[in-house]
mmCIF file of the N, C-alpha and C atoms, coordinates in Angstrom:
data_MODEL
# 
_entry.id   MODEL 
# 
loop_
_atom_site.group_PDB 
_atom_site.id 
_atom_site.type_symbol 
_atom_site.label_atom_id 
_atom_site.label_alt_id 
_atom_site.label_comp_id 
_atom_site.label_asym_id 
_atom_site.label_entity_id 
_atom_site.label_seq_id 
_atom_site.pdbx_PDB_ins_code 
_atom_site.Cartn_x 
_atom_site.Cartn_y 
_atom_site.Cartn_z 
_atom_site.occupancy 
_atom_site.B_iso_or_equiv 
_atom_site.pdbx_formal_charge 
_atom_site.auth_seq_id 
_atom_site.auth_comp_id 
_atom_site.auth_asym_id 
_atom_site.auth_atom_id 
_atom_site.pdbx_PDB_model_num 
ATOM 1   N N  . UNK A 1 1  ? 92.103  102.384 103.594 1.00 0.00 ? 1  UNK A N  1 
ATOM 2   C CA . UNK A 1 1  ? 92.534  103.371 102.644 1.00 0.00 ? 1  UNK A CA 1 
ATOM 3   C C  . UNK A 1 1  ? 93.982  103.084 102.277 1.00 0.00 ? 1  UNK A C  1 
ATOM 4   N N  . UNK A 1 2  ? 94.337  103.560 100.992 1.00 0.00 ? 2  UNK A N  1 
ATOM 5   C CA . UNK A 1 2  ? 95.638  103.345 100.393 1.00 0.00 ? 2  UNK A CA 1 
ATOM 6   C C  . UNK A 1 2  ? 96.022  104.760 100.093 1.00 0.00 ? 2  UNK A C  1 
ATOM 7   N N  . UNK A 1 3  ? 97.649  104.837 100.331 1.00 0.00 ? 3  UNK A N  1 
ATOM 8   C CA . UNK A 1 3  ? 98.427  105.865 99.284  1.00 0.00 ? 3  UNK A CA 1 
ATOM 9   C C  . UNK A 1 3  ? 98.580  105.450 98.219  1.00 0.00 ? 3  UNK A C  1 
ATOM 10  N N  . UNK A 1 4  ? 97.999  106.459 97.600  1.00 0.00 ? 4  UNK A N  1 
ATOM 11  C CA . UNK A 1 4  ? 98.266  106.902 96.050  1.00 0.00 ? 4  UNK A CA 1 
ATOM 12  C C  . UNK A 1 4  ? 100.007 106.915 95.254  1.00 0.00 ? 4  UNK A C  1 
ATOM 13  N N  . UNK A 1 5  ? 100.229 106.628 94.112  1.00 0.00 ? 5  UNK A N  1 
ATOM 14  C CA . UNK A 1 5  ? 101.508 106.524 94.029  1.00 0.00 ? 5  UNK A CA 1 
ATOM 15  C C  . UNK A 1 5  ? 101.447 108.364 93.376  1.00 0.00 ? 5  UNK A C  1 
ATOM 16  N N  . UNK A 1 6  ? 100.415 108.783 92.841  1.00 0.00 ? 6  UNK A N  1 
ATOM 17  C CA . UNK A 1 6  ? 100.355 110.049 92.548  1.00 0.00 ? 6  UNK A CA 1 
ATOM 18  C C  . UNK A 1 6  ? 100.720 111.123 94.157  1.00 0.00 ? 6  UNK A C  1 
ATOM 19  N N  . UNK A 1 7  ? 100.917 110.689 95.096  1.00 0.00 ? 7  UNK A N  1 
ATOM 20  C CA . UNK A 1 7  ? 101.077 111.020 96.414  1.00 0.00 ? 7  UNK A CA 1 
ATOM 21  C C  . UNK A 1 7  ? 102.133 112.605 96.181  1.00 0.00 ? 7  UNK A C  1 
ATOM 22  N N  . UNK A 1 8  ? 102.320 113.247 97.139  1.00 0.00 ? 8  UNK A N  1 
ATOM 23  C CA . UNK A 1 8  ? 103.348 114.512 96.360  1.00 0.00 ? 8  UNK A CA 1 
ATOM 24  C C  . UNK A 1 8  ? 104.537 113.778 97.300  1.00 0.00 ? 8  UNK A C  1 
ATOM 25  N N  . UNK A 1 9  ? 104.499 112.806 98.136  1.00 0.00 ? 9  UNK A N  1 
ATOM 26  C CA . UNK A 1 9  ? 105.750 112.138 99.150  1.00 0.00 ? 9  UNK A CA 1 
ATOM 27  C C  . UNK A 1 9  ? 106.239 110.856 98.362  1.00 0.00 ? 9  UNK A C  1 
ATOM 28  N N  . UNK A 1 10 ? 105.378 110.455 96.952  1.00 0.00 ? 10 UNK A N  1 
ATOM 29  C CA . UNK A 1 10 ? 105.881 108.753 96.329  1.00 0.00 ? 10 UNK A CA 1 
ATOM 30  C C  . UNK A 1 10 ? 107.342 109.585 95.621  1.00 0.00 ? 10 UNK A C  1 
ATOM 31  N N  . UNK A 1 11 ? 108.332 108.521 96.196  1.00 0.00 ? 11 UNK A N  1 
ATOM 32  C CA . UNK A 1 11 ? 109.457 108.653 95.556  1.00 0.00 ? 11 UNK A CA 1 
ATOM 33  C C  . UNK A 1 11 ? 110.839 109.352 96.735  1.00 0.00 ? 11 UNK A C  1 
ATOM 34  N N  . UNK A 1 12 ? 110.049 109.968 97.762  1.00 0.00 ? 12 UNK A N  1 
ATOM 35  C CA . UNK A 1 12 ? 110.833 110.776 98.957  1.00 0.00 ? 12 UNK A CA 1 
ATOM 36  C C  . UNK A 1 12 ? 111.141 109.638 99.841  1.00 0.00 ? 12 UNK A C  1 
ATOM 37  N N  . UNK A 1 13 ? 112.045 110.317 100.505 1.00 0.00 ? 13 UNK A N  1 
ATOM 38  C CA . UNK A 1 13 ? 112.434 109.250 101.887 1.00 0.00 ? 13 UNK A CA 1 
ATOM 39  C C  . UNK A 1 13 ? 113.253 108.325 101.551 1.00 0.00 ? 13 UNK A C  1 
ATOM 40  N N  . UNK A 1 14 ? 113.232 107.215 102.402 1.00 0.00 ? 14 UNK A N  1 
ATOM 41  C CA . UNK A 1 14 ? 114.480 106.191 101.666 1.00 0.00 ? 14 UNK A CA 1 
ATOM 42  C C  . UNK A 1 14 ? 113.279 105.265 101.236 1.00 0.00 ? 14 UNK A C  1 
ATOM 43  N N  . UNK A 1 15 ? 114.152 104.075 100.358 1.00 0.00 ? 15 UNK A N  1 
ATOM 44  C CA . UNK A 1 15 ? 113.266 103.684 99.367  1.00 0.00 ? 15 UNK A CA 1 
ATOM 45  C C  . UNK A 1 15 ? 113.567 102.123 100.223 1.00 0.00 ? 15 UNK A C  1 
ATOM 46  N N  . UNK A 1 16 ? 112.842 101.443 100.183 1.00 0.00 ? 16 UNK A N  1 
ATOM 47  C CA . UNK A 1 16 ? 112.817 100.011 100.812 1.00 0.00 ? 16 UNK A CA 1 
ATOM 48  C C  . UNK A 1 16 ? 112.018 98.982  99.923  1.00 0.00 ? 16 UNK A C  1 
ATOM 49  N N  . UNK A 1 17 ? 111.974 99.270  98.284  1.00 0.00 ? 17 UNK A N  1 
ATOM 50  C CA . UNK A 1 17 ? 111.446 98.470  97.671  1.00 0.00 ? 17 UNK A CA 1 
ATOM 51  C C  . UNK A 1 17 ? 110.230 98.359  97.488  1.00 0.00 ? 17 UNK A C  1 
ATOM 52  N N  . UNK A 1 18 ? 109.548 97.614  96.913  1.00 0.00 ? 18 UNK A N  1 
ATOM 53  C CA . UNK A 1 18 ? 108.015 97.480  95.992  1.00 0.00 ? 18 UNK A CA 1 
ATOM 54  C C  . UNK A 1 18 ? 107.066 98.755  96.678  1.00 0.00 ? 18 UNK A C  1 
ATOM 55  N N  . UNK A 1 19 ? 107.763 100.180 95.798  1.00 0.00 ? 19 UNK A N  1 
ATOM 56  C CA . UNK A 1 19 ? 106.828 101.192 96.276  1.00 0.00 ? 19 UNK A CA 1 
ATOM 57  C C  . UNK A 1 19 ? 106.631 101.626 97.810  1.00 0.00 ? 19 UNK A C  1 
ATOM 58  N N  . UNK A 1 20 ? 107.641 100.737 98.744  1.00 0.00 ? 20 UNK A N  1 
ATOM 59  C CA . UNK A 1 20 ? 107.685 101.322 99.929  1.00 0.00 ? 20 UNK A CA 1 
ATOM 60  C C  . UNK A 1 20 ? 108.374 102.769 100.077 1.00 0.00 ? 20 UNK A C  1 
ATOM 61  N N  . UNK A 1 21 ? 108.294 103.802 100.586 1.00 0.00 ? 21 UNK A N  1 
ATOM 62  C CA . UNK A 1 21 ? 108.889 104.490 101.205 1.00 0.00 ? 21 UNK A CA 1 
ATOM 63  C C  . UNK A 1 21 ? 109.161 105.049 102.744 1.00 0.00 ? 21 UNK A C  1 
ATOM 64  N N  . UNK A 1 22 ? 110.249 105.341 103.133 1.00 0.00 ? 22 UNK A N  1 
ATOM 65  C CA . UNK A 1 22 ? 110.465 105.465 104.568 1.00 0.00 ? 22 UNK A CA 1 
ATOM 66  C C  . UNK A 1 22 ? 110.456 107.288 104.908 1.00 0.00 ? 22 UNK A C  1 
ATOM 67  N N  . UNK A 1 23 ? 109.673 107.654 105.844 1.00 0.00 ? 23 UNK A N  1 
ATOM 68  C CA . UNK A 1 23 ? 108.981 108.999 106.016 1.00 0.00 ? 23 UNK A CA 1 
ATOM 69  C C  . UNK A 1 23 ? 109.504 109.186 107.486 1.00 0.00 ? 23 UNK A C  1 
ATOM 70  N N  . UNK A 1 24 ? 110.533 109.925 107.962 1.00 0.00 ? 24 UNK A N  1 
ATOM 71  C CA . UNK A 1 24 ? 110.664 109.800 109.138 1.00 0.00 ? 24 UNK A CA 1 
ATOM 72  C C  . UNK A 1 24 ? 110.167 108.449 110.040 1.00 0.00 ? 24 UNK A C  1 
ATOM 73  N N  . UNK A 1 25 ? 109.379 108.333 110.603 1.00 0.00 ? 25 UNK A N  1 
ATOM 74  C CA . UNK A 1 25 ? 109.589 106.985 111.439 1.00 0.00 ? 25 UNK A CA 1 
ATOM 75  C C  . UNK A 1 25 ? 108.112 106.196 110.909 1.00 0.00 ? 25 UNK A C  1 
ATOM 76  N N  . UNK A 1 26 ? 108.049 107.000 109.655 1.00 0.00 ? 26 UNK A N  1 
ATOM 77  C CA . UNK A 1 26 ? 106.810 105.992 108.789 1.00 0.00 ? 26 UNK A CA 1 
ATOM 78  C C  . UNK A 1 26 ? 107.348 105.272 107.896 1.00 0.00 ? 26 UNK A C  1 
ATOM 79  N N  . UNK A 1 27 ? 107.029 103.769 107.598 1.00 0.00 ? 27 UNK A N  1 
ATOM 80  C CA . UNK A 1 27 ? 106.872 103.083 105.870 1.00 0.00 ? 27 UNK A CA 1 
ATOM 81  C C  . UNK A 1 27 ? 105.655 103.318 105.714 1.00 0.00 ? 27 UNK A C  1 
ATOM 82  N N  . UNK A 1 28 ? 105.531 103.906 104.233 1.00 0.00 ? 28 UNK A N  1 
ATOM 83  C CA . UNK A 1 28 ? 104.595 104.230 103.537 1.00 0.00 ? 28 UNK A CA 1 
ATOM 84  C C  . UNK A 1 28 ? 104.259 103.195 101.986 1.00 0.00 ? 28 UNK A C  1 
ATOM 85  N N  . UNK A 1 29 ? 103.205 102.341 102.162 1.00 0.00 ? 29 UNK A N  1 
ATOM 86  C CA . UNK A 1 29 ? 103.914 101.547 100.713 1.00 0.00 ? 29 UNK A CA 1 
ATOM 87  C C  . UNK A 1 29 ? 102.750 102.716 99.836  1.00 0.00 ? 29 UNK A C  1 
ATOM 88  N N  . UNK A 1 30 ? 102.847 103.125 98.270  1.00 0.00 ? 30 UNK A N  1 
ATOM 89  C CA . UNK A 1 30 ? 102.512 103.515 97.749  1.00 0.00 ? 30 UNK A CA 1 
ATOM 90  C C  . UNK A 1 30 ? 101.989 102.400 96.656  1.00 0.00 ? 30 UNK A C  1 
ATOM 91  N N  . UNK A 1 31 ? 100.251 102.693 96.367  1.00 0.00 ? 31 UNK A N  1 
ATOM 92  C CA . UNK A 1 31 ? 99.807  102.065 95.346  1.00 0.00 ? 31 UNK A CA 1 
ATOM 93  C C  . UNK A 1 31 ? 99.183  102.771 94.062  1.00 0.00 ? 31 UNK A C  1 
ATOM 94  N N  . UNK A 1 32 ? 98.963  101.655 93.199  1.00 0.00 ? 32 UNK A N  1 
ATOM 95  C CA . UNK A 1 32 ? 98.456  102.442 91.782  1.00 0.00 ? 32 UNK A CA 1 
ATOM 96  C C  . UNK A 1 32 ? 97.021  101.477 91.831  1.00 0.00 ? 32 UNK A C  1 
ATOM 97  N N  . UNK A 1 33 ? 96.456  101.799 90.874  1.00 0.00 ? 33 UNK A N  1 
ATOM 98  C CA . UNK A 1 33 ? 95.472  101.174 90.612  1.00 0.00 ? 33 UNK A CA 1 
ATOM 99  C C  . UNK A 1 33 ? 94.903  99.956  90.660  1.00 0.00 ? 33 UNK A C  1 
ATOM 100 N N  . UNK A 1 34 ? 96.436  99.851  89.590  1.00 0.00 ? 34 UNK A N  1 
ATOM 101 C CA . UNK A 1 34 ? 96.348  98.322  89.273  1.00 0.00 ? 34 UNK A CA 1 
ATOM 102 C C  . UNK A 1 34 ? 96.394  97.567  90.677  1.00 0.00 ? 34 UNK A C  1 
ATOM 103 N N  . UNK A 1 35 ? 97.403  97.774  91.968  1.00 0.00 ? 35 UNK A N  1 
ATOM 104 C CA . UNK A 1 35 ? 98.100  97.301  92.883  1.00 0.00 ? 35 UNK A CA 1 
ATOM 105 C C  . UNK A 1 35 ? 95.935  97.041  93.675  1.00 0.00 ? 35 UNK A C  1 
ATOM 106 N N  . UNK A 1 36 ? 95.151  98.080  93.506  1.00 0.00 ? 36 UNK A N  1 
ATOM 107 C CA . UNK A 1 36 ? 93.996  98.059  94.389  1.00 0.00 ? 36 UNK A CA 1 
ATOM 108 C C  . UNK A 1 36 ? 93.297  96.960  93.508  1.00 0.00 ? 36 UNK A C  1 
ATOM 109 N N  . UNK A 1 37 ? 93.422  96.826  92.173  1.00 0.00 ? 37 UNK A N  1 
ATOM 110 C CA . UNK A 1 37 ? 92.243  95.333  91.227  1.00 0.00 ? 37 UNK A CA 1 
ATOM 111 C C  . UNK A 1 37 ? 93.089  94.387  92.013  1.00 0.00 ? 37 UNK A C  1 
ATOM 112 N N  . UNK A 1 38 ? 94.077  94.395  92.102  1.00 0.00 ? 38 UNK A N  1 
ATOM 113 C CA . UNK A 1 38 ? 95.093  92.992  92.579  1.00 0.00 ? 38 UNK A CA 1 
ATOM 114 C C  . UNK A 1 38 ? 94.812  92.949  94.009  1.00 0.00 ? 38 UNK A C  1 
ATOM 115 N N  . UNK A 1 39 ? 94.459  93.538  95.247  1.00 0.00 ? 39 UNK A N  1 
ATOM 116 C CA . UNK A 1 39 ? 94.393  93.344  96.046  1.00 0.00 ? 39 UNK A CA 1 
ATOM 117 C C  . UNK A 1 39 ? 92.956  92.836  96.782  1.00 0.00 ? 39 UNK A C  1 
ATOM 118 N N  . UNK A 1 40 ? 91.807  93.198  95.479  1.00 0.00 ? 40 UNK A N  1 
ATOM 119 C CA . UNK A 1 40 ? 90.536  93.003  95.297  1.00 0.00 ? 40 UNK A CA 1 
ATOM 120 C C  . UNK A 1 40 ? 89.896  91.594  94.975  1.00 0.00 ? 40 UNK A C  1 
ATOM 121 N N  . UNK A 1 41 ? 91.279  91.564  94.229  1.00 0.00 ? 41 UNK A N  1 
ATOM 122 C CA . UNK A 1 41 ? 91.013  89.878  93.264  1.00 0.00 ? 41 UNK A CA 1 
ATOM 123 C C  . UNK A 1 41 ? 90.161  88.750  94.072  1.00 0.00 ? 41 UNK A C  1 
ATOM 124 N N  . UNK A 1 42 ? 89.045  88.259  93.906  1.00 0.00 ? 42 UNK A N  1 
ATOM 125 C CA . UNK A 1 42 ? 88.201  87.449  94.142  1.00 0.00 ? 42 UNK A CA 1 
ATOM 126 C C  . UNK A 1 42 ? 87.038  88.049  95.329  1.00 0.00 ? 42 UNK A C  1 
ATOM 127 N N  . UNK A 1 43 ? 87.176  89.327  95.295  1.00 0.00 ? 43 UNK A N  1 
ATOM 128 C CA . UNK A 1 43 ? 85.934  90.047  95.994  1.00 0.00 ? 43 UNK A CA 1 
ATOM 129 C C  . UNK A 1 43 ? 84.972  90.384  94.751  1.00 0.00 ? 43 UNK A C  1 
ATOM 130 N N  . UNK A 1 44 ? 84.060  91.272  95.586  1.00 0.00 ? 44 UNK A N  1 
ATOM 131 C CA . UNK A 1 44 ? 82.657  92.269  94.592  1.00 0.00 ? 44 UNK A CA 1 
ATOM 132 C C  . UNK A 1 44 ? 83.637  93.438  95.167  1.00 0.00 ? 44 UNK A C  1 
ATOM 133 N N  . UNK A 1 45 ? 83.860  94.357  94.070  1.00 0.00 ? 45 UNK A N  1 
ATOM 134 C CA . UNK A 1 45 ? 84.708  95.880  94.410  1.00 0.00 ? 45 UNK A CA 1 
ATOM 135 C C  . UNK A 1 45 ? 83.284  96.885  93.787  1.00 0.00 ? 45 UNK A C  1 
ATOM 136 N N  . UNK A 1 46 ? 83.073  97.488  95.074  1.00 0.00 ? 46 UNK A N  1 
ATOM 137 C CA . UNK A 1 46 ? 81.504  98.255  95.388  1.00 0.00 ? 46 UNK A CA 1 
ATOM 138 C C  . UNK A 1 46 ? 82.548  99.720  94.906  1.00 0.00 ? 46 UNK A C  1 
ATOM 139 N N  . UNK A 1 47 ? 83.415  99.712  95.290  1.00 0.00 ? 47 UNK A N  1 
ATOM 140 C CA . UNK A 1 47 ? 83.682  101.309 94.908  1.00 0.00 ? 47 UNK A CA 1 
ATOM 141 C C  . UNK A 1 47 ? 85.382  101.376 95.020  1.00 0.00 ? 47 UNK A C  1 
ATOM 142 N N  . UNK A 1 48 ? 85.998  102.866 94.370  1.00 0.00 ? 48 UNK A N  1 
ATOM 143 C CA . UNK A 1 48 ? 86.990  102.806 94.667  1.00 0.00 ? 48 UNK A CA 1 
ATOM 144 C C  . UNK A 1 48 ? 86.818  104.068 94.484  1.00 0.00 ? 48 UNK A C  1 
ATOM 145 N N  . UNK A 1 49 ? 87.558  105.288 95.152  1.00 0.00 ? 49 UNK A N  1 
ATOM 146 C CA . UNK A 1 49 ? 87.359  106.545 95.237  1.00 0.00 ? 49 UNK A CA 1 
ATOM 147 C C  . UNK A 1 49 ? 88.798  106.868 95.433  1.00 0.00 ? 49 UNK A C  1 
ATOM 148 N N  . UNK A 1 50 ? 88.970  108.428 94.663  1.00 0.00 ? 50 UNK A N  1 
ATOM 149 C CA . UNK A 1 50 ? 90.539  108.433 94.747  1.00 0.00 ? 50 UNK A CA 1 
ATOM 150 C C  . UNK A 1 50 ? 90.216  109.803 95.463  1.00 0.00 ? 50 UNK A C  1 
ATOM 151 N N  . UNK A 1 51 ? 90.871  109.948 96.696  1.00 0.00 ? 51 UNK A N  1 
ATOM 152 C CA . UNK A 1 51 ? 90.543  111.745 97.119  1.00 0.00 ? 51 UNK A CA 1 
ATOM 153 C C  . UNK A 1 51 ? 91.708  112.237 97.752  1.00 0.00 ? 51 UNK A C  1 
ATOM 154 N N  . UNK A 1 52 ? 91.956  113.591 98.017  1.00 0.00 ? 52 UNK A N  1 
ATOM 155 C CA . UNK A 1 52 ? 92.815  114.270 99.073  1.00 0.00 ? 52 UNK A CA 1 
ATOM 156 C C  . UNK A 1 52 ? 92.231  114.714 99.673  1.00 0.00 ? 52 UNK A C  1 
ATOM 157 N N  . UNK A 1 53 ? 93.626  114.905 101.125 1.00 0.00 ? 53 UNK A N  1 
ATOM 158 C CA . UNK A 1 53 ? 93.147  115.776 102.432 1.00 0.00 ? 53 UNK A CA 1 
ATOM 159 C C  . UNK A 1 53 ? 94.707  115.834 103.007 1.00 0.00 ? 53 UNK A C  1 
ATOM 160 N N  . UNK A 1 54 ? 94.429  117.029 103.342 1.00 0.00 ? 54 UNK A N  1 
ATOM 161 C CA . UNK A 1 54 ? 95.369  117.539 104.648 1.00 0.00 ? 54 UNK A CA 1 
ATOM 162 C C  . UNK A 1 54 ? 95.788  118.598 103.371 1.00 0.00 ? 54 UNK A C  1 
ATOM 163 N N  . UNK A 1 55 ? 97.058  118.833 104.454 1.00 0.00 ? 55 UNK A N  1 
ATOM 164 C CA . UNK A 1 55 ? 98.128  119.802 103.795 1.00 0.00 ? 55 UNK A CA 1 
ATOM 165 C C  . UNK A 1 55 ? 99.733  119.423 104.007 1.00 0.00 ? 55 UNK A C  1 
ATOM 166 N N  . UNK A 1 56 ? 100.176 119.158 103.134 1.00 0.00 ? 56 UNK A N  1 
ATOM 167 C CA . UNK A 1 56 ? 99.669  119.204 101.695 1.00 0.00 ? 56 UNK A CA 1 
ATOM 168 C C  . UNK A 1 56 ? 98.774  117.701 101.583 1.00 0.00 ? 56 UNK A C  1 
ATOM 169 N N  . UNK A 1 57 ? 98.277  117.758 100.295 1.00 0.00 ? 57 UNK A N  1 
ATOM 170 C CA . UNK A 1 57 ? 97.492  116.988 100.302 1.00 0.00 ? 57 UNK A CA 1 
ATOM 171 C C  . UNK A 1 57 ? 97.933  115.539 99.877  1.00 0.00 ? 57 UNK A C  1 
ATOM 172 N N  . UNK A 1 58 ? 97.460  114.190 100.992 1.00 0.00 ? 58 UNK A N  1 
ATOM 173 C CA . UNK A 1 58 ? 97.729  113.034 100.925 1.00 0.00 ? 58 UNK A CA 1 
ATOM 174 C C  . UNK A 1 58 ? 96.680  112.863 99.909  1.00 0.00 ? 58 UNK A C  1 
ATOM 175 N N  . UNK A 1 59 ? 97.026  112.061 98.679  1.00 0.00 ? 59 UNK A N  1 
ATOM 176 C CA . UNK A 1 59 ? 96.303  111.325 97.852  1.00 0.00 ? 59 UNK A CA 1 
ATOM 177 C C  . UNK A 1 59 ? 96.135  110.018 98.339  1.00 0.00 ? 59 UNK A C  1 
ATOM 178 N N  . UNK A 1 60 ? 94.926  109.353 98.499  1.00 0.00 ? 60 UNK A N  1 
ATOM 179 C CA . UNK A 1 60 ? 94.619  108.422 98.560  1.00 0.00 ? 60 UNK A CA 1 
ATOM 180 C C  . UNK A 1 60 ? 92.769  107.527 97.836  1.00 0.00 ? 60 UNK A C  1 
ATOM 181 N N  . UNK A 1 61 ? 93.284  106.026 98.262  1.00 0.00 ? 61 UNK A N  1 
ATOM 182 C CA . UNK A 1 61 ? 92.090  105.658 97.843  1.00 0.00 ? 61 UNK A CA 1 
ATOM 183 C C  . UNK A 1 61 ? 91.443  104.834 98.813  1.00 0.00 ? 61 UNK A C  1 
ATOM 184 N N  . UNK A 1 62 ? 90.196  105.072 98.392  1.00 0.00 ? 62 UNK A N  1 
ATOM 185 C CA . UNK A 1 62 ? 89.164  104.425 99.367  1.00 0.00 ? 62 UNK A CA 1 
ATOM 186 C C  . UNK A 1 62 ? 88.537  103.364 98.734  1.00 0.00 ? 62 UNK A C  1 
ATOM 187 N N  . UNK A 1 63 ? 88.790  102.382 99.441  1.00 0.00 ? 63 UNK A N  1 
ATOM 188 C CA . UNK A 1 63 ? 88.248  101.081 98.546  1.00 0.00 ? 63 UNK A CA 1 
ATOM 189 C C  . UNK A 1 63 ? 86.948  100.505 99.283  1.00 0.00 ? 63 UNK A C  1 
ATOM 190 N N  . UNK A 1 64 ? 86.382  99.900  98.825  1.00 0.00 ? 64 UNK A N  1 
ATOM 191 C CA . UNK A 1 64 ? 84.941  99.418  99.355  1.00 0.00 ? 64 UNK A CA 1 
ATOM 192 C C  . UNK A 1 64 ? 84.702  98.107  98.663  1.00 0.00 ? 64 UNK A C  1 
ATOM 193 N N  . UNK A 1 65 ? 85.181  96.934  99.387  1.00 0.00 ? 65 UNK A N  1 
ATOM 194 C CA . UNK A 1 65 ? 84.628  95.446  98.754  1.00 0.00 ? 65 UNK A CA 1 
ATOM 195 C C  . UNK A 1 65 ? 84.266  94.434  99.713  1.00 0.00 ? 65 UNK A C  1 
ATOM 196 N N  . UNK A 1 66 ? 83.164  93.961  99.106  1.00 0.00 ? 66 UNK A N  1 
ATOM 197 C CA . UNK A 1 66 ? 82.342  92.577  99.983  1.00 0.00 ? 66 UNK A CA 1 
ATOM 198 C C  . UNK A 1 66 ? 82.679  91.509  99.094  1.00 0.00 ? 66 UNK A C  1 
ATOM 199 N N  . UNK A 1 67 ? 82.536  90.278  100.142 1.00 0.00 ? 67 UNK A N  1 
ATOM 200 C CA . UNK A 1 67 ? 82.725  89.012  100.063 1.00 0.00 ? 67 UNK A CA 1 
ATOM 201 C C  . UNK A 1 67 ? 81.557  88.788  98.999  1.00 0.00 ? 67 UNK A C  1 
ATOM 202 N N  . UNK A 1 68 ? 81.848  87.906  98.338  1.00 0.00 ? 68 UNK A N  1 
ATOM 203 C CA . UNK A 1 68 ? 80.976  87.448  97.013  1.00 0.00 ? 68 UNK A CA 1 
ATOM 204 C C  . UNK A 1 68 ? 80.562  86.168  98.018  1.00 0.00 ? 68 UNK A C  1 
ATOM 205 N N  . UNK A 1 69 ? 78.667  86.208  97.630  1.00 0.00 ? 69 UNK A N  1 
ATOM 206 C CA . UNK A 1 69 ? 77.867  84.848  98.256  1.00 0.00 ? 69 UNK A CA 1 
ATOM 207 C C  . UNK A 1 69 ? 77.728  84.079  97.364  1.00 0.00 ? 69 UNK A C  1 
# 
């Protein structure tokens, strides 16, 4: 699973570059869409689901890809 850059924490904390952020004693890198096709590149991408949970709510995505036969 990925953070969402829609996240309500993208942009908080200290900033450490390409969408990283620092969360108390977390780096958090934050992604967009595009960042999940690019990380997909040369798979089969079965799904990508964008959801929340907790409180407040972490945006994230759920990616789902198999190896191409």
């Amino acid at each position: 699973m990925l953070t969402a850059r829609g996240d309500a924490h993208y942009g908080g904390g200290t900033a450490d570059g390409d969408d990283i952020f620092e969360h108390g004693s977390f780096a958090v890198h934050f992604s967009s869409r595009d960042l999940v096709d690019t990380l997909t590149d040369g798979w089969n991408l079965n799904e990508v689901h964008a959801f929340e949970e907790g409180e407040p709510p972490r945006r994230m995505w759920r990616v789902t890809r198999t190896l191409p036969r």
